[in-house]
DOKOL-319699 format. One record per residue (C-alpha): x, y, z; residue in one letter. Coordinates in steps of 0.001 Angstrom, whole numbers, padded with zeros to 6 digits, always signed. Example, Ala and Ser with C-alpha at 12.3 -4.5 7.8 and 13.67 -1.06 7.14 Angstrom:
BEGIN
+012300-004500+007800A;+013670-001060+007140S;
//
This chain:
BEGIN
-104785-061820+055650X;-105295-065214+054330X;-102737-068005+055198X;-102499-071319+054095X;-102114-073943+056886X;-100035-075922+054603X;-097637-072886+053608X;-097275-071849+057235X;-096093-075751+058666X;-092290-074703+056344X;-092232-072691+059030X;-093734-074241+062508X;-094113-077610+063341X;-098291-078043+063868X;-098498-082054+064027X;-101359-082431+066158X;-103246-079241+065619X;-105866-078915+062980X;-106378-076210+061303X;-109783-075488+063027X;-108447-076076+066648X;-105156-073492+065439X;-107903-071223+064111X;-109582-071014+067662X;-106538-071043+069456X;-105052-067708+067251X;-108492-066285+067972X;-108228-066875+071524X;-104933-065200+071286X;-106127-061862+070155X;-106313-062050+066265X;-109747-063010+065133X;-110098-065655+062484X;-113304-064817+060207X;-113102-068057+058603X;-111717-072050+057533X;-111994-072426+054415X;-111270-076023+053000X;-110885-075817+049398X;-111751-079210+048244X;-114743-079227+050429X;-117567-081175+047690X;-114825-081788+044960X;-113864-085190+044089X;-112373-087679+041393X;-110378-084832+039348X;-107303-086379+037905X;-105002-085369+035465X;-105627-086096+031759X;-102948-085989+028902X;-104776-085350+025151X;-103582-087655+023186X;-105969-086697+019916X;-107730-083231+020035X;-110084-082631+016763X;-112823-080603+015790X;-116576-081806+016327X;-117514-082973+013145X;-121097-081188+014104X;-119906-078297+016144X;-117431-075329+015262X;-116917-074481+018913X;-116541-077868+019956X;-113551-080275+019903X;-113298-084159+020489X;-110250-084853+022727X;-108914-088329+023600X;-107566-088522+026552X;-105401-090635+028903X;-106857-090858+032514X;-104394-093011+034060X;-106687-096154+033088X;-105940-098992+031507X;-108199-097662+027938X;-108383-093324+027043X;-111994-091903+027267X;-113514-089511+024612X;-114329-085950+026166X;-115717-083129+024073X;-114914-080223+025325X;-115530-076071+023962X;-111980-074680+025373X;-110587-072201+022494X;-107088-073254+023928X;-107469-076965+024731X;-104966-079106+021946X;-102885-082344+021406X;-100190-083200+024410X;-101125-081034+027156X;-101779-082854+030391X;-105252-081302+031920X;-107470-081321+034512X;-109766-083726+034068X;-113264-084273+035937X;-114231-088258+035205X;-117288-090049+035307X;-119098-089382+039014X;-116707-086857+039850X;-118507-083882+042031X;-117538-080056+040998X;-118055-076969+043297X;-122520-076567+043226X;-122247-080201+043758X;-122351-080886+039634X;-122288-084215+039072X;-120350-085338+036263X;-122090-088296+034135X;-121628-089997+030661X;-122909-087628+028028X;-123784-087063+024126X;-122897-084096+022424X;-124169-082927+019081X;-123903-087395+018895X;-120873-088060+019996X;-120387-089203+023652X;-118684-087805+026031X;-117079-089409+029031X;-115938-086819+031670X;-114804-083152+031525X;-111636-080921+030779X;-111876-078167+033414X;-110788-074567+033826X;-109617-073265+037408X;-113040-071267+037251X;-114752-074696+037215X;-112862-076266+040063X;-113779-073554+042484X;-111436-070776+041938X;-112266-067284+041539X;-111311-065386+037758X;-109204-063101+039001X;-106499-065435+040396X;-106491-067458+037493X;-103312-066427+034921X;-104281-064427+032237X;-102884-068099+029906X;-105792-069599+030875X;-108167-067328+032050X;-110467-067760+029178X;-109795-071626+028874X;-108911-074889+030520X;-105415-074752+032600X;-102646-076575+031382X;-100334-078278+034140X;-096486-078679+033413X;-095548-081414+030748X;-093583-083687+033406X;-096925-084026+035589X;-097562-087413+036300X;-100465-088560+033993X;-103922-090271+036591X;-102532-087736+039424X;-104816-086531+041720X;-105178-082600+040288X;-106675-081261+043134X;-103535-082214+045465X;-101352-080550+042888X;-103539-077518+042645X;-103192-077737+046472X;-107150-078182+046927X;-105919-080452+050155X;-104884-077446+051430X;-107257-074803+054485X;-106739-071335+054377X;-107604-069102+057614X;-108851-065792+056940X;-106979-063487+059781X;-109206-060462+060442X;-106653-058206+061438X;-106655-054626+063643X;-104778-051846+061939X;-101988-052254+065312X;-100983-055922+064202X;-099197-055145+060788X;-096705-058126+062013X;-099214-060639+060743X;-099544-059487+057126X;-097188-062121+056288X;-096503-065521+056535X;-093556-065191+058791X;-095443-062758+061272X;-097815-065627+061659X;-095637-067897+062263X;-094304-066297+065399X;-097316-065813+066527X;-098290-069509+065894X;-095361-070480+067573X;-095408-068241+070579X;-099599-069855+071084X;-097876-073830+070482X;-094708-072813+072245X;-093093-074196+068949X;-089811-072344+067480X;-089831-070769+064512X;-087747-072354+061120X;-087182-069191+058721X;-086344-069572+055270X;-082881-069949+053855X;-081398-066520+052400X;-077752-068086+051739X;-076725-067615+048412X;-073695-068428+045950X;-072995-065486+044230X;-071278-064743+040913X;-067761-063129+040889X;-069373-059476+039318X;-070391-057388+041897X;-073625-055701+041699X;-072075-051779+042611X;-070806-052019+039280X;-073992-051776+037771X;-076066-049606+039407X;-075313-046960+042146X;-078572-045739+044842X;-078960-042279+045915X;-081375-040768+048300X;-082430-037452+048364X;-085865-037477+050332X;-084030-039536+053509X;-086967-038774+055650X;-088831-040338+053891X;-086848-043300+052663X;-083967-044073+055125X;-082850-047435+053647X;-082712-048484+050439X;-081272-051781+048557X;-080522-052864+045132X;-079493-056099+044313X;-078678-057527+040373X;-079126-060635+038948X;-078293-061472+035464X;-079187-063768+033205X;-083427-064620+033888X;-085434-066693+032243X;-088900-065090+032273X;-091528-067900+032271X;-094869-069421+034486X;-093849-070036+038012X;-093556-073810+039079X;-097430-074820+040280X;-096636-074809+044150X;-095641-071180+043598X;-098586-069891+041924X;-101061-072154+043866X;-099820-070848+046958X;-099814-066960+045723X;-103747-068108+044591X;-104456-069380+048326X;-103767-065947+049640X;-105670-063946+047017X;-102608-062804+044471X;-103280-063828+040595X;-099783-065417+039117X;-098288-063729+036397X;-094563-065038+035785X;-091928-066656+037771X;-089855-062770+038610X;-092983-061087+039483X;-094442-064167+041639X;-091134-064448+043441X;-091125-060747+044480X;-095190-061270+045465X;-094368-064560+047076X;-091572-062739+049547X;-094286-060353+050235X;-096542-062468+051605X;-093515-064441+053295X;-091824-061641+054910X;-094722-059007+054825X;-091699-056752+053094X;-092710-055204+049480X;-090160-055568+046759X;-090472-054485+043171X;-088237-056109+039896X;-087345-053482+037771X;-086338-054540+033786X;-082477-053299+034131X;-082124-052676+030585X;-085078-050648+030992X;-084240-048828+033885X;-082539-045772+031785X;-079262-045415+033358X;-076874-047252+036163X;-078366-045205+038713X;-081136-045009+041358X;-082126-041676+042864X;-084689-041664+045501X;-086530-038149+045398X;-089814-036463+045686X;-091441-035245+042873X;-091793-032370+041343X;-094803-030540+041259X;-096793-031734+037722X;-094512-034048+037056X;-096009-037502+035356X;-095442-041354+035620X;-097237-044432+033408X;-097692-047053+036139X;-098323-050403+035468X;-101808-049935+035210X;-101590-048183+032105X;-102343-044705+033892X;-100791-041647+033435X;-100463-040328+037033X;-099825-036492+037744X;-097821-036120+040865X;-097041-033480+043436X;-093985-032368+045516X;-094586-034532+048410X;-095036-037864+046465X;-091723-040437+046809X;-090981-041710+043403X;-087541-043944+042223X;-086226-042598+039625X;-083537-043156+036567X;-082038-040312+037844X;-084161-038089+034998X;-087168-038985+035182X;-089279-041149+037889X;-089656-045617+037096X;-091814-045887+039824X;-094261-044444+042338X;-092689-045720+045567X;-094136-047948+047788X;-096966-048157+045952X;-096627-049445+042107X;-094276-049374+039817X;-094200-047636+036179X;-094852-048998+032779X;-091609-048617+031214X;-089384-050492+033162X;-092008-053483+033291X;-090697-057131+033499X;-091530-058923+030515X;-090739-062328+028267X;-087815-060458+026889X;-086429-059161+030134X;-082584-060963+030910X;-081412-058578+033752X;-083208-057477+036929X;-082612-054973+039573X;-084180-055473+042668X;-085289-052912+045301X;-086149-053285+048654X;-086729-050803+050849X;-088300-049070+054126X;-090573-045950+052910X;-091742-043949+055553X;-095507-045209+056198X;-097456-041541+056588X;-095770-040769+052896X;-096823-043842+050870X;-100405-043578+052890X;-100395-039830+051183X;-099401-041131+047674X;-101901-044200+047769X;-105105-042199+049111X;-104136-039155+046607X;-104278-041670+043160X;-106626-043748+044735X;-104424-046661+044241X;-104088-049464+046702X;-101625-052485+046421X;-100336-055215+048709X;-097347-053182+049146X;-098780-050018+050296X;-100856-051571+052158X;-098111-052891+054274X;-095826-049677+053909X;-098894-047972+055632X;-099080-049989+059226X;-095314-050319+059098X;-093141-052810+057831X;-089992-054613+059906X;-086737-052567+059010X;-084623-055645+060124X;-086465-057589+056695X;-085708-055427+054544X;-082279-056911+053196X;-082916-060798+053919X;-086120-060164+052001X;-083908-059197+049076X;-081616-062399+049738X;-084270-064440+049637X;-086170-063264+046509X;-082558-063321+044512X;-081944-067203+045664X;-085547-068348+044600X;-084679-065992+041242X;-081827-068298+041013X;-083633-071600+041358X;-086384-071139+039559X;-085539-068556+036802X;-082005-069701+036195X;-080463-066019+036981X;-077422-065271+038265X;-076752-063258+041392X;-074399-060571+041291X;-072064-060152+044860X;-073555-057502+047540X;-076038-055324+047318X;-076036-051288+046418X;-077838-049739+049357X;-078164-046034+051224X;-078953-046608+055032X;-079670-043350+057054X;-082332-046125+059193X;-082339-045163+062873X;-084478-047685+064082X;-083511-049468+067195X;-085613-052288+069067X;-088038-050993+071880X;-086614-051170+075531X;-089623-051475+078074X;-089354-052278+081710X;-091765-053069+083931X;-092632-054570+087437X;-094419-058527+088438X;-096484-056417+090682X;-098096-053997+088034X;-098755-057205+085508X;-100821-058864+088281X;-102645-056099+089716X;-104082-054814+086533X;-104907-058010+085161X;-106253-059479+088843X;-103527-062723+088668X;-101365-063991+090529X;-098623-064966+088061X;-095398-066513+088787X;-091996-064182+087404X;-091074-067594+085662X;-094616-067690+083647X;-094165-064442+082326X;-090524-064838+081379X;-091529-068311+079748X;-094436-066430+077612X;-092005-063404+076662X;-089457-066061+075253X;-092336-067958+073601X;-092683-064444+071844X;-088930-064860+071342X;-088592-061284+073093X;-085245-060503+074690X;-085960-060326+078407X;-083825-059610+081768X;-085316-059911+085413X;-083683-058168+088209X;-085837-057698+091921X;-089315-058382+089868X;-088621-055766+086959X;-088596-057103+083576X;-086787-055451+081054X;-087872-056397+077733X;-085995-055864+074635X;-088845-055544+072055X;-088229-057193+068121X;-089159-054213+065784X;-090873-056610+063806X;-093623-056336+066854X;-093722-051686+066255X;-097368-051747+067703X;-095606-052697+071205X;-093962-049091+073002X;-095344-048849+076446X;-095936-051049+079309X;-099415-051957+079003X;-098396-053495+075304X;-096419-055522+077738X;-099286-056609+080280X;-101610-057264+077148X;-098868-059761+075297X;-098521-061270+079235X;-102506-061344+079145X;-103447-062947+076165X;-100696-065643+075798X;-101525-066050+079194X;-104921-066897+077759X;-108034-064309+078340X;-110390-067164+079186X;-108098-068104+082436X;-108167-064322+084118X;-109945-064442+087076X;-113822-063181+086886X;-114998-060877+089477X;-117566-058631+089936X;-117701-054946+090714X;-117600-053904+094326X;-119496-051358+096045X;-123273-050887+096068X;-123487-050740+092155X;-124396-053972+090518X;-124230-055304+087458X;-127092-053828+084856X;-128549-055306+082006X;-131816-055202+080488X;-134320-058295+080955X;-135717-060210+077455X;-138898-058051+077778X;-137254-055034+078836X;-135162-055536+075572X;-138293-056268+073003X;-140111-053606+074214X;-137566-051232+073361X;-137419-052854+070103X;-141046-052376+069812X;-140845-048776+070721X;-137810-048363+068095X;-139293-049694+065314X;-143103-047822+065811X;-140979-044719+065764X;-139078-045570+063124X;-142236-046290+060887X;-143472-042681+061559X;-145653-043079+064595X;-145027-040870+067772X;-145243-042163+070962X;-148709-040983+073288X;-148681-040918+076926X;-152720-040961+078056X;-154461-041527+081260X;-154878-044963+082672X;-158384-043353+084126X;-161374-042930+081813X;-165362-042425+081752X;-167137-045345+082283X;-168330-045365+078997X;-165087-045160+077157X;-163430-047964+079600X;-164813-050690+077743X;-165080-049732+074667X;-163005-051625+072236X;-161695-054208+074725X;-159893-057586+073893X;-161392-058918+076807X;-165303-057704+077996X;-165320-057424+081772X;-167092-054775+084124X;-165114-051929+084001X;-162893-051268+087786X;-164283-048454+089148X;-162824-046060+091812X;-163679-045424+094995X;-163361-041996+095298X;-162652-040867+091596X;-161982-036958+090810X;-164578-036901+088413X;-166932-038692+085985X;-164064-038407+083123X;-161821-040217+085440X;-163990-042602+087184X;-162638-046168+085925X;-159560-048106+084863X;-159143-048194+080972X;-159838-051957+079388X;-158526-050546+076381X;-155787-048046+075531X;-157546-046652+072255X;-160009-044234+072975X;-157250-042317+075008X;-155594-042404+071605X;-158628-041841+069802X;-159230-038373+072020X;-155971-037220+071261X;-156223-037348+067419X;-159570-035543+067855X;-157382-033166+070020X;-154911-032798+067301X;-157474-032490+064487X;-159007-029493+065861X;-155891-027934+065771X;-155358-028134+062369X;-153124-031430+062276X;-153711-033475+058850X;-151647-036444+059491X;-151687-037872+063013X;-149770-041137+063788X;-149223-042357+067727X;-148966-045399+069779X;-148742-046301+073041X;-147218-049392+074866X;-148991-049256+078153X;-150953-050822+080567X;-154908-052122+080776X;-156791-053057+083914X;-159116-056317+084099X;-161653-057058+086998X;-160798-059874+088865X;-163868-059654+091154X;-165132-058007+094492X;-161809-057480+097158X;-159335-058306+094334X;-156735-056286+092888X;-156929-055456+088959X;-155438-058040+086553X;-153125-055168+085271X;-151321-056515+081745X;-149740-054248+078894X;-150610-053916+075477X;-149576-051988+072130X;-151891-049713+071077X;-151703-047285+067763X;-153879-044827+065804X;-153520-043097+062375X;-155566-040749+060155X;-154508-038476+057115X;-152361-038373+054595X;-149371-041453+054566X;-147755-039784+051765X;-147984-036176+050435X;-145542-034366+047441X;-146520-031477+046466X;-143904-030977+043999X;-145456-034002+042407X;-149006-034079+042933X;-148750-037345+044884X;-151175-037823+047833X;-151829-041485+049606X;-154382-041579+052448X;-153775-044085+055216X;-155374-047021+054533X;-156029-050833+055957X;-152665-051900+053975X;-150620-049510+055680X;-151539-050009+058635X;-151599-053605+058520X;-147891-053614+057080X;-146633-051245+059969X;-148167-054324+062266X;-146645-056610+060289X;-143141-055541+060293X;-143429-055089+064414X;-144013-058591+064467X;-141455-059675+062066X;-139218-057377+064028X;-139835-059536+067596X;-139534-062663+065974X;-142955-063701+065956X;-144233-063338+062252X;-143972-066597+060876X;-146796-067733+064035X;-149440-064989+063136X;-152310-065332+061176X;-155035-062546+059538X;-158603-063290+059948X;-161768-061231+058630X;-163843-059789+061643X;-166492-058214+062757X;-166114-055910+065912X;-168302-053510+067576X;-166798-050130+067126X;-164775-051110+063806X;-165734-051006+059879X;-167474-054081+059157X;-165342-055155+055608X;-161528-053696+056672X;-161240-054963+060158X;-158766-058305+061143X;-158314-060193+063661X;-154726-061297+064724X;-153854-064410+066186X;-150804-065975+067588X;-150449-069841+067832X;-153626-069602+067235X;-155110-067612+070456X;-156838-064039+069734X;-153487-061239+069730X;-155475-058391+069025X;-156650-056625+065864X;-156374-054006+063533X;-158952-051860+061152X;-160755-048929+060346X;-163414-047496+063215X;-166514-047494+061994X;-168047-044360+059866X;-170550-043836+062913X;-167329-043801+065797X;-165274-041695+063299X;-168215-038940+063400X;-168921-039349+067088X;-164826-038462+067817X;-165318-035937+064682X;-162201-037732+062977X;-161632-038331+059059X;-160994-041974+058110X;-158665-043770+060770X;-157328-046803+061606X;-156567-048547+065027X;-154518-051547+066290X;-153924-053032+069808X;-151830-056169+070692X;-151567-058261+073811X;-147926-057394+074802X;-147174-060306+076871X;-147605-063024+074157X;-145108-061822+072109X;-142290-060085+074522X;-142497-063824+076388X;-142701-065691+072818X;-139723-068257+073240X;-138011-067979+069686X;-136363-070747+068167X;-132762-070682+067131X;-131368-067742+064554X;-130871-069237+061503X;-128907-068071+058253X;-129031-069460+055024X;-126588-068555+051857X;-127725-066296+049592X;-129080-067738+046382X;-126364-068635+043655X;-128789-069687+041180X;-131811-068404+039557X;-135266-068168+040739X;-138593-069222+038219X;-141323-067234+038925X;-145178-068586+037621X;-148035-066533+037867X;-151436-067945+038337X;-155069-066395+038769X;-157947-068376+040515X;-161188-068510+040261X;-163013-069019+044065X;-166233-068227+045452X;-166339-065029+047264X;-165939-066629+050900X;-162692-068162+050175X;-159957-065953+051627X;-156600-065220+049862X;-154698-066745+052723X;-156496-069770+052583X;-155098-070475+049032X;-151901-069337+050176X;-151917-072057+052574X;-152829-074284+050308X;-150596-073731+047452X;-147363-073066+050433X;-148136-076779+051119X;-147947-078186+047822X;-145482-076333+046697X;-143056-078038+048718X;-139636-077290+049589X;-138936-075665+046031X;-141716-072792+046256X;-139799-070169+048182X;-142190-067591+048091X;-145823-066535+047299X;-147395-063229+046919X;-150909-061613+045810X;-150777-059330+043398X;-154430-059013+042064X;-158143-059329+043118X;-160945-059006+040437X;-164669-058960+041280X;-165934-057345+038350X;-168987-057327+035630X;-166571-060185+033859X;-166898-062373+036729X;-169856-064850+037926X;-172047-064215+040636X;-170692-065507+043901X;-167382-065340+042159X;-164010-063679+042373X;-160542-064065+041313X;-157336-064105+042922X;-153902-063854+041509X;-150884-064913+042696X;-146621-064999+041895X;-145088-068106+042720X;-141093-068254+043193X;-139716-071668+042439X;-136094-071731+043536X;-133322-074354+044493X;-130506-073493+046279X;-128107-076735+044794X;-129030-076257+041528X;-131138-074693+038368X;-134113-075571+038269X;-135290-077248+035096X;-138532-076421+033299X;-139841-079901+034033X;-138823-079920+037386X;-141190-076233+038255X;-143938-077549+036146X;-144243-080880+038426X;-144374-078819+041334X;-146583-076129+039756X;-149197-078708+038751X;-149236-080144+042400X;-149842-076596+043460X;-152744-076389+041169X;-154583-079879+042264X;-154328-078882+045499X;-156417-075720+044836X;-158700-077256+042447X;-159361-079939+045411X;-159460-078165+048695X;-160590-074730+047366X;-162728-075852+044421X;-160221-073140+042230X;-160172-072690+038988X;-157726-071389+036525X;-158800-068150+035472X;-159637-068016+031404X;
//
């Protein structure tokens, strides 16, 4: 639900509250608030413009050279390439140093030679989406009203001075689709009273029962409905603060009848629908179901097939309108229409659910008729729409309304005790608070010996037993003053601790990636405990060990892995992936006790990828591992502090083995054993990794931080350099990430050449470069300044050179 904080002070008084501190204090409340939006937040200096000379560009077709009054003491020349812009129409007008949505800076201009001093703007341009603009100027400039005060500031009139809060509403809280629902609820959090609109109405000496007559034949499923007839429309655009305010809460305008019956919608949450009476077929509305195959044009232009159970309104003979949820083709308001009959009614909410899930067609109004809308709105919903009908379409009201009422629906009667409020909430409320926060809710209440009895509105239907009660006493009471205690007994309070928490992360993610988790031995052979250690230390032996195999404390948790891939292998297991988060043992010396720490250990060998169906096979290799690595740091925040170094280890392949490090201290590393280790463990090509744990579950991590998705374009650049064999890819990378400055977003490798084409001592390197800006497009000149900064730099620091 959106609501405009200027729309909802007709109907509470909120001097003193901003609509940021009412958007926490409604959220506080119970009803989350997603959002503030201001709408004139980075738009400035649009005024209103009146054409005085409009004429094509003598060197454009699609162009046209306006003059136009700005409210200054000379008219400026604007070109501007709207099909429908023309002499004497007062515009929106965007002058020199104004600042549109993208922050666009308006400036003096030449067009095709002829200068231009401002711009003519569409809705789209000023920040508002397509599909709320009218279909009039959807594809061109917008037009304001001919009596609009020529220099005016546009964006007031387009109510761009207005905040809307985006309500995030639970199915329970159908009250709040509408303006007035909000309002009570405002007013019950600022202990405020509510000022609803006026529904009182001089009416014409023709009643309306001579015109049309209502019968109801499903009454289940529609127990009250309400005609009303007023004569005499004029069918036309809606003033501006209607259809700005319909465009604030997300409804496109369309003309003055149909806004007025969208407007009440909004207002009193209570659908209505304006049938063309001369239209309609006959003097007579007959509520039914359908029958089975029967067929309906709705306003969509759809045919519609319907089935028994579906409520339509019908003529009588054939069905106008699929209730509840849209209405049909035929009887369609339109410039000709004089005469409309207005319905308003309560539909059953299961029945219009069934209809709107079964054509897949969702609407304001069924939306609303689904979660239940207030039977006691029904008929001054109806007043009110005929007495704005009146004002601004010029119609004339007919006396009564034509109505069949079988509704049953009586306010909710609760009772309930001081005592029960206070123990389940843990308070220690006064009788007088809770009576003063029932009235704030303007709900009927009676106290006799500590029992409230509450008479319930039924615009509030989600509240029927007493616990409604305690949570309305609760949260007007306000959640953040309930006491705060803590469970008794000899259970505490659980939780898991930041490294608890990471390392379950870590073991998440390795699973997810396709590894399985090992459990191995913490004891080992005194040959094995050292080998591939981070940290070289004499092995800790035990005193009394069971045997040779398990003699001393592991250093490092691979060759427990390594044995049981070899285990594996044997048995006739091709693709092996496992890891282990576990813990090491370092010698701290004669009468000490181990230095025990944990680390993250993995091995993999095989196939990464096999399809048989498609003759696809992808060993493991250094990438894949390195990537699974990769993404476990990303995943525990720690990425963007690592770097990749060549290295040389005993144990590993002497070309595809890194070194990790974090803030620059040794992490671990990662790489293929060597051919000699593979044979010794009788394994096929594999790769192994172990971290240091504690470095990275202790990291401290700065602040989460989100930035908006792009709204403009990216320019990508490709480059290949030429570098002597000892210059690593991530040393350019460095080098170009620092050039590029804050415009290069991103830079990736895609290509390494070493061939018979290259030099001795030489390779080449290729890399995509993404220039991106997230104010603006980028310009051509604007990349190639930064691109040739980028390529300096190389040329410099590297000694690179752009490959032929």
């Amino acid at each position: 639900m959106l609501v405009s904080y200027k729309w909802l002070q007709d109907y509470v008084d909120l001097a003193g509250v901003s609509a940021t501190e009412l958007a926490e204090r409604i959220t506080r409340s119970g009803i989350e608030v997603d959002d503030v939006e201001q709408k004139s937040a980075g738009v400035k200096n649009v005024v209103v413009g009146h054409v005085l000379q409009c004429e094509k560009h003598p060197e454009a077709d699609k162009l046209n050279k306006c003059l136009v009054n700005v409210g200054e003491e000379e008219p400026v020349q604007i070109i501007c390439g709207a099909p429908n812009v023309a002499k004497g129409q007062k515009v929106a007008v965007a002058k020199v140093g104004a600042v549109l949505p993208g922050n666009f800076k308006i400036k003096k201009a030449k067009l095709r030679g002829e200068v231009s001093q401002g711009m003519i703007c569409s809705l789209q341009e000023l920040g508002i989406e397509g599909k709320l603009v009218a279909k009039e100027f959807s594809e061109g400039i917008f037009v304001f009203p001919e009596d609009t005060e020529v220099g005016a500031d546009a964006l007031e009139l387009l109510n761009f001075n207005d905040e809307v809060l985006e309500l995030d509403l639970t199915p329970n809280r159908a009250d709040a689709l509408s303006m007035l629902g909000v309002a009570y609820e405002t007013a019950a959090i600022l202990d405020q009273e509510v000022k609803l609109p006026e529904t009182a109405i001089q009416a014409s000496q023709e009643k309306a029962s001579d015109y049309i007559s209502v019968k109801v034949d499903a009454k289940e499923d529609s127990p009250l409905y309400t005609a009303k007839i007023i004569k005499n429309v004029k069918v036309g655009p809606s003033p501006l603060w209607l259809q700005t305010r319909l465009m604030s809460a997300g409804i496109r305008p369309h003309n003055n009848v149909v806004d007025i019956t969208n407007y009440i919608l909004l207002e009193y949450g209570q659908p209505l629908h304006a049938f063309d009476y001369d239209k309609f077929g006959s003097k007579e509305v007959v509520v039914r179901h359908a029958h089975e195959g029967e067929k309906v044009v709705t306003l969509d232009d759809t045919e519609r097939t319907l089935t028994s159970d579906q409520l339509v309104i019908t003529n009588g003979t054939v069905p106008v309108a699929l209730a509840g949820v849209m209405g049909g083709a035929d009887s369609e308001v339109s410039a000709e229409t004089t005469t409309i009959l207005l319905e308003s009614a309560y539909f059953a909410g299961a029945s219009i659910r069934s209809t709107s899930k079964y054509h897949g067609l969702r609407s304001e109004a069924s939306s609303r008729y689904e979660k239940g809308v207030d039977p006691a709105r029904v008929r001054p919903a109806a007043e009110r729409a005929a007495k704005l009908m009146a004002e601004l379409a010029g119609g004339e009201v007919l006396e009564g309304r034509v109505e069949a009422d079988l509704l049953a629906i009586e306010p909710a009667v609760l009772s309930i005790t001081l005592e029960k409020i206070n123990r389940v909430l843990g308070t220690d409320i006064t009788a007088n608070e809770v009576v003063d926060i029932f009235n704030r809710l303007q709900f009927n209440v009676s106290v006799e010996k500590d029992i409230f009895t509450v008479i319930v509105p039924t615009r509030r239907g989600d509240i029927t037993i007493e616990e409604d009660l305690i949570e309305e006493v609760a949260r007007l009471y306000g959640y953040d003053n309930l006491p705060k205690t803590l469970p008794t007994g000899a259970a505490t309070s659980g939780g898991l601790t930041k490294v608890q928490a990471k390392r379950r992360a870590a073991r998440n993610y390795l699973e997810g990636a396709g590894l399985y988790q090992a459990i191995t031995y913490s004891l080992t052979s005194e040959e094995r405990a050292s080998q591939f250690a981070l940290e070289k230390r004499e092995p800790v032996k035990l005193a009394m060990p069971m045997s040779e195999e398990h003699s001393c404390l592991r250093m490092s948790i691979i060759p427990q892995l390594l044995n049981s891939l070899s285990y594996n292998l044997a048995r006739q297991q091709e693709f092996i992936a496992v890891y282990e988060i576990g813990s090491i043992f370092l010698n701290e010396g004669a009468n000490s006790q181990p230095d025990e720490r944990e680390h993250i250990a993995g091995a993999v060998t095989g196939l990464w990828v096999e399809n048989d169906w498609q003759g696809e096979k992808k060993p493991v290799d250094f990438y894949v591992v390195k990537g699974i690595l990769e993404g476990l740091l990303e995943k525990l925040g720690v990425a963007g502090n690592v770097e990749w170094c060549a290295a040389q280890r005993e144990g590993m392949h002497p070309g595809r083995t890194a070194e990790i490090h974090l803030n620059g201290e040794s992490l671990g590393f990662v790489g293929e054993l060597h051919p000699t280790v593979e044979k010794a463990w009788d394994l096929k090509p594999t790769y192994v990794f172990e971290l240091k744990a504690e470095p990275i579950f202790n990291a401290e991590l700065p602040e989460l931080k989100y930035v908006p998705i792009p709204k403009f374009p990216s320019i990508s650049r490709d480059i290949a350099l030429v570098v002597d064999t000892e210059v690593t890819a991530g040393k350019l990378e460095a080098i170009i990430h620092e050039a590029g400055g804050k415009l290069l977003k991103a830079t990736r490798v895609f290509d390494l050449y070493d061939g018979e084409h290259m030099k001795k001592g030489k390779k080449s390197i290729a890399f995509s470069l993404t220039y991106a800006d997230p104010e603006k497009t980028l310009t051509d000149e604007e990349v190639l300044k930064a691109h040739d900064r980028v390529l300096s730099a190389v040329k410099e620091k590297a000694g690179a050179e752009l490959r032929g």
